[in-house]
C-alpha positions as CSV (number, residue, x, y, z in Angstrom):
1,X,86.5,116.9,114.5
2,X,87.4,113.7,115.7
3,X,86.2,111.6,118.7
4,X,88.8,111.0,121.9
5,X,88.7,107.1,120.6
6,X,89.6,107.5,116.7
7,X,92.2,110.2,118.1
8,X,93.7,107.7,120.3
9,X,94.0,104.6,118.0
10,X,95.0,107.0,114.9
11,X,98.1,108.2,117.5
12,X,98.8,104.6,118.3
13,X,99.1,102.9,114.6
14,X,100.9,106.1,113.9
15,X,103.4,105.4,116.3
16,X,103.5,102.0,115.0
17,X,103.6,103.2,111.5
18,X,107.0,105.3,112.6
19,X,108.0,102.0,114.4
20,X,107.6,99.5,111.7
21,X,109.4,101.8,108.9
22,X,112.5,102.3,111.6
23,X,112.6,98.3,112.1
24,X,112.7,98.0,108.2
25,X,115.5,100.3,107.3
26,X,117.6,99.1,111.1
27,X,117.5,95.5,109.7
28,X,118.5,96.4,106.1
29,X,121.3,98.9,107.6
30,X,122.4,95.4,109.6
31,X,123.2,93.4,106.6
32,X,125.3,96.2,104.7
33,X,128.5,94.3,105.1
34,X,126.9,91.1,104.1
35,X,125.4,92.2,100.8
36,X,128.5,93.3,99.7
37,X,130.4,90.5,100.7
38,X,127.4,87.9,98.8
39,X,127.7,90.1,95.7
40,X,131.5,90.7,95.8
41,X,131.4,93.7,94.9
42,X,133.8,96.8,96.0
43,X,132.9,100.0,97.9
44,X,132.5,101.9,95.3
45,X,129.9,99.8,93.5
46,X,127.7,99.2,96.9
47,X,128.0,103.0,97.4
48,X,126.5,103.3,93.9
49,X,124.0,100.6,94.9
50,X,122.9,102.3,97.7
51,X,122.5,105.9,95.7
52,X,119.5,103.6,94.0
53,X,117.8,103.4,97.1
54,X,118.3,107.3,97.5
55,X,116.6,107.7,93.9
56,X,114.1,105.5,94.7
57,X,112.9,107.9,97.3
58,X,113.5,111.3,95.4
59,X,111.4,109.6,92.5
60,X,108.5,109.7,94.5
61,X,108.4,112.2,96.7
62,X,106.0,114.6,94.8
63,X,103.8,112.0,93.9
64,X,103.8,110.4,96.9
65,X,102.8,114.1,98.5
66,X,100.1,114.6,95.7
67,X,98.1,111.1,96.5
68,X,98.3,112.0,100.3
69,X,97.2,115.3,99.9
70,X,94.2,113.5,97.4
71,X,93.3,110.4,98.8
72,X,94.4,111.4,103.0
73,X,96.8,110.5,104.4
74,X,95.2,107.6,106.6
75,X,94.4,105.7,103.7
76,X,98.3,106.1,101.9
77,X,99.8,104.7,105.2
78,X,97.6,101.6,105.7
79,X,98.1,100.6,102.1
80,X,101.8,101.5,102.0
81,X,102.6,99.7,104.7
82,X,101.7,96.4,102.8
83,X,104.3,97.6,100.0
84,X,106.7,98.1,102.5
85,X,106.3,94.8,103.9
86,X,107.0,93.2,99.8
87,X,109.5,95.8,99.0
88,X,111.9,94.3,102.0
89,X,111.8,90.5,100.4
90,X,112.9,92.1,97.1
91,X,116.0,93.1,98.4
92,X,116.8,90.1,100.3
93,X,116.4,87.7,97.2
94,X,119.9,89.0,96.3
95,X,120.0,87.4,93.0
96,X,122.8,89.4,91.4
97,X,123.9,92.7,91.2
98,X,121.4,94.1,88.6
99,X,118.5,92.7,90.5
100,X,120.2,94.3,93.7
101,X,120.0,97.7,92.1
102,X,116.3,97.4,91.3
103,X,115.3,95.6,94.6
104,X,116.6,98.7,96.2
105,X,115.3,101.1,94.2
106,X,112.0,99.7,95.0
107,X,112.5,99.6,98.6
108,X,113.7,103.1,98.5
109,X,110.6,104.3,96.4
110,X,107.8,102.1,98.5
111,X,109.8,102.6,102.2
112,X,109.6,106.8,101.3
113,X,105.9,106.7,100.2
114,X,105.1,104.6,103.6
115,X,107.6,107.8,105.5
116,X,105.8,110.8,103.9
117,X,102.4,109.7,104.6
118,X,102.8,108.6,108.2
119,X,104.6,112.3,108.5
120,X,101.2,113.7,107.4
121,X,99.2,111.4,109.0
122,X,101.3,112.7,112.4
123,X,101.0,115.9,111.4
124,X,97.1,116.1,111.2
125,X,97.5,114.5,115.0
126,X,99.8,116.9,116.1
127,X,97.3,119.7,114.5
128,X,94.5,118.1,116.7
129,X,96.9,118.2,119.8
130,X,97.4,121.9,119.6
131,X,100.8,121.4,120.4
132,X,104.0,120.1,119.4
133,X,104.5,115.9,119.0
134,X,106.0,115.0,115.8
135,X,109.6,114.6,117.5
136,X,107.7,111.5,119.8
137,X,106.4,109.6,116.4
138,X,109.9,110.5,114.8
139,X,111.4,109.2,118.1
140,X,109.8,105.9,117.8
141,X,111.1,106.0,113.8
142,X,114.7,106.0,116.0
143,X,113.1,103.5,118.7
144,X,112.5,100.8,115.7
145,X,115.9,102.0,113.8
146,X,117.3,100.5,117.3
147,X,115.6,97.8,118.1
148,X,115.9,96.6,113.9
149,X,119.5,97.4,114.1
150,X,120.2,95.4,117.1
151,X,118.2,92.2,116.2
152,X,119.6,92.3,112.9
153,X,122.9,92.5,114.1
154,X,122.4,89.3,116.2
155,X,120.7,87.2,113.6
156,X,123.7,88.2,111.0
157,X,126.1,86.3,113.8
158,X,124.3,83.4,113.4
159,X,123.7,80.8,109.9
160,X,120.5,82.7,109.1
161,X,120.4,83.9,105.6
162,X,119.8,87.1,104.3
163,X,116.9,86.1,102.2
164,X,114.9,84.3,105.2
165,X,116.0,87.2,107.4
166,X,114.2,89.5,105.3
167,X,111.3,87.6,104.6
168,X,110.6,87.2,107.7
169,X,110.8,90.8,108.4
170,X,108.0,91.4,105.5
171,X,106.2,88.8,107.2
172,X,106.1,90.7,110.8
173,X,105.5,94.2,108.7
174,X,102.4,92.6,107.2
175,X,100.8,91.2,110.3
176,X,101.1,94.4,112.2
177,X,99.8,96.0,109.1
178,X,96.8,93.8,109.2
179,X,96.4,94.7,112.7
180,X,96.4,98.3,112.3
181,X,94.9,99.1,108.9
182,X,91.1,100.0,110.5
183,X,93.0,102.4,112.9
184,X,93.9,105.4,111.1
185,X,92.1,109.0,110.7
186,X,89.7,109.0,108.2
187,X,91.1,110.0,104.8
188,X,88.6,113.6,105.2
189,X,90.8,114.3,108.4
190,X,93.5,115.9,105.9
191,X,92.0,115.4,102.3
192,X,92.7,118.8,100.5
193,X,93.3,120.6,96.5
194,X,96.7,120.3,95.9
195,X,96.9,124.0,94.1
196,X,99.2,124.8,92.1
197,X,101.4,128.3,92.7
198,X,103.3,130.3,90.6
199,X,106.9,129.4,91.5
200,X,109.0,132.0,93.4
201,X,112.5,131.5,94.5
202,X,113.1,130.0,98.0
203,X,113.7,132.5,101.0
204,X,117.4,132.2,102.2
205,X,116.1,130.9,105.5
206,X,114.4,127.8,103.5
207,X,118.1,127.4,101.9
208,X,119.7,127.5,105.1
209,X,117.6,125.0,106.8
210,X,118.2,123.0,103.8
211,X,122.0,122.9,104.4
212,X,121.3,121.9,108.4
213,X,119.1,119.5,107.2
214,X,121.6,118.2,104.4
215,X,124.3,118.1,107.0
216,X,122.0,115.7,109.6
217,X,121.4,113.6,106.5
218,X,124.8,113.3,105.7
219,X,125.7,112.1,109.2
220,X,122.9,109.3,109.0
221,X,123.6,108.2,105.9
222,X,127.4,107.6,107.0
223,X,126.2,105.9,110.2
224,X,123.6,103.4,108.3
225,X,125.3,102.8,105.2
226,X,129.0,102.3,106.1
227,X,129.5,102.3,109.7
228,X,128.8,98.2,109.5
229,X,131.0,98.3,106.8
230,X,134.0,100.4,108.5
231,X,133.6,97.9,111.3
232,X,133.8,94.7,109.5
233,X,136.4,95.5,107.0
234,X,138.8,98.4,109.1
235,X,138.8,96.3,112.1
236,X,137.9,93.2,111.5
237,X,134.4,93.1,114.0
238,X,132.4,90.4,114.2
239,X,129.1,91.0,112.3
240,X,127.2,91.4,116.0
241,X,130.0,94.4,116.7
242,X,129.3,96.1,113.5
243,X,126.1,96.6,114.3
244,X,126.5,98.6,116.7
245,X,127.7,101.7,115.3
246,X,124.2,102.4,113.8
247,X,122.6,100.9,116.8
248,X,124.2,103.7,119.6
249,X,123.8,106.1,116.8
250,X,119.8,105.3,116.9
251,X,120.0,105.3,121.0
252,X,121.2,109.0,120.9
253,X,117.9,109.7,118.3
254,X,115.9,108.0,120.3
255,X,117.1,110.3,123.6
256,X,117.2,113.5,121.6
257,X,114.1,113.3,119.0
258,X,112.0,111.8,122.6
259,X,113.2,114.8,124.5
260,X,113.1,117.6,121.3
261,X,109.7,118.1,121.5
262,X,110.4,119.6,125.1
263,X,113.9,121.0,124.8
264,X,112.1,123.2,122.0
265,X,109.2,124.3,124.0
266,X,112.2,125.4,126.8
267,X,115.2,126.8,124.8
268,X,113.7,127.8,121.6
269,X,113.9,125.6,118.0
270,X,116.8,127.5,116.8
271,X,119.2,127.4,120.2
272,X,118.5,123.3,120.0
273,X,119.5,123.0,116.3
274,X,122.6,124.8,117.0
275,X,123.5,123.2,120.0
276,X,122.8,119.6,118.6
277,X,124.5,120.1,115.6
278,X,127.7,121.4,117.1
279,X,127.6,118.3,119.5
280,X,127.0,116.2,116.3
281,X,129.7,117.5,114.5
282,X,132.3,116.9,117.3
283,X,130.7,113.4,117.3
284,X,132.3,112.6,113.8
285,X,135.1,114.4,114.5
286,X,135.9,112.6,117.5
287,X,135.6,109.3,115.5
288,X,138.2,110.0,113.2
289,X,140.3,111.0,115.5
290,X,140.1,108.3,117.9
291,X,140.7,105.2,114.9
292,X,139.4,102.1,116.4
293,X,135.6,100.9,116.7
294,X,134.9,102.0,120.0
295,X,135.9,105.3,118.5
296,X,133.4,104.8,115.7
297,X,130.7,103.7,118.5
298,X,131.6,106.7,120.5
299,X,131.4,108.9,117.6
300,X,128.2,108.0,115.8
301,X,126.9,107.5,119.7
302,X,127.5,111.9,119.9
């Protein structure tokens, strides 16, 4: 079991673990419209670019679970979080195109290893709590997604580069990484045998909570990866302005993933994930529809 004190410090470089990774991912989603501007290149060939950051973090993901479930998951996050804090320079050294495609298949790899083993790391926490938490650590993902988003936006208004702007992101990343590498649980607070089982096909509830899931991660990945863009290019915002498509979007996340944890224990999981997605999905619609940017705020905002 653990102590009240290692409890309490493991909670709070979790939380900054969620924090950190959010940050990351709100500054990169800030300079969209800029790295395809410095490279040239069209939508279609950042949209490709981007898919690289997507394979990056598919290409680990079973690893990535296998070393956690080996090595605990205390130990993967304090040591990922100091390849998260390289992996962001990489991207902003913007050399070319090729080098783009690798930088970000990197980050994508490194940023998901960091994700999946501060998910298990809150998940041992939120077994020791008896009850449920993860939507607060995934809130402060959103909290940092925000807050990244938002200061990135500024600093692209202004003559700062993109590669000192992400350098010295990796710099902040690996100070507080320093700060919090002692704090973690111990890597016996989770360690177990990864067995392997016979495989059996997936129960149509799993599939179904797969689509849901593919339809929020749809959504997200419209509002990070091209609602700076649709901004910038569409209506011709300022760089500040296109920010803050993703940055609303990451206010409403921070409000619902803050308050899930209790709208589940009140209404049930499955009345909230119906009612949040329909809300969602009139969100997107409503931004269509509307065809300006404060439409676009409005509807990444629902």
């Amino acid at each position: 079991m653990f102590q009240g004190d290692e409890y309490r410090k493991a909670r709070i470089a979790t939380l900054i673990a969620f924090l950190i990774n959010g940050f990351s991912v709100g500054n990169f989603v800030s300079r969209i419209p800029d790295f395809k501007s410095e490279l040239g290149i069209s939508n279609g060939v950042l949209g490709f670019s981007l898919l690289c950051g997507s394979v990056g973090v598919l290409a680990v993901l079973r690893p990535a679970s296998r070393s956690s479930a080996k090595y605990g998951s205390g130990p993967i996050t304090k040591y990922s979080a100091f390849t998260l804090a390289l992996a962001v320079p990489l991207v902003g050294l913007l050399f070319n195109l090729p080098w783009f495609l690798f930088s970000l298949f990197i980050y994508g790899a490194l940023s998901s290893i960091h994700d999946l083993s501060m998910n298990a790391q809150a998940a041992a926490l939120e077994n020791k709590a008896g009850k449920r938490v993860m939507s607060t650590f995934h809130g402060m993902w959103s909290i940092g997604g925000l807050t990244g988003g938002a200061i990135g936006g500024f600093i692209a208004s202004t003559d700062i580069s993109i590669r000192i702007h992400a350098f010295s992101i990796g710099i902040f990343i690996f100070c507080i990484a320093v700060i919090t590498r002692n704090w973690f649980l111990p890597a016996s607070a989770d360690q177990h045998i990864f067995e392997k089982h016979e495989r059996r096909k997936a129960p149509r509830k799993f599939v179904i909570l797969g689509l849901v899931g593919l339809c929020g991660a749809v959504g997200e990945g419209a509002a990070a990866d091209w609602g700076g863009v649709l901004a910038r290019e569409t209506f011709n915002s300022s760089p500040l302005m296109s920010a803050l498509p993703y940055v609303f979007f990451s206010a409403t996340m921070v409000a619902g993933r803050l308050s899930g944890d209790y709208l589940a224990h009140k209404f049930g999981l499955v009345k909230v994930i119906g009612r949040a997605g329909l809300i969602g999905g009139l969100g997107l619609t409503a931004g269509l529809l509307i065809g300006n940017i404060y439409g676009v705020i409005f509807g990444w905002f629902l």
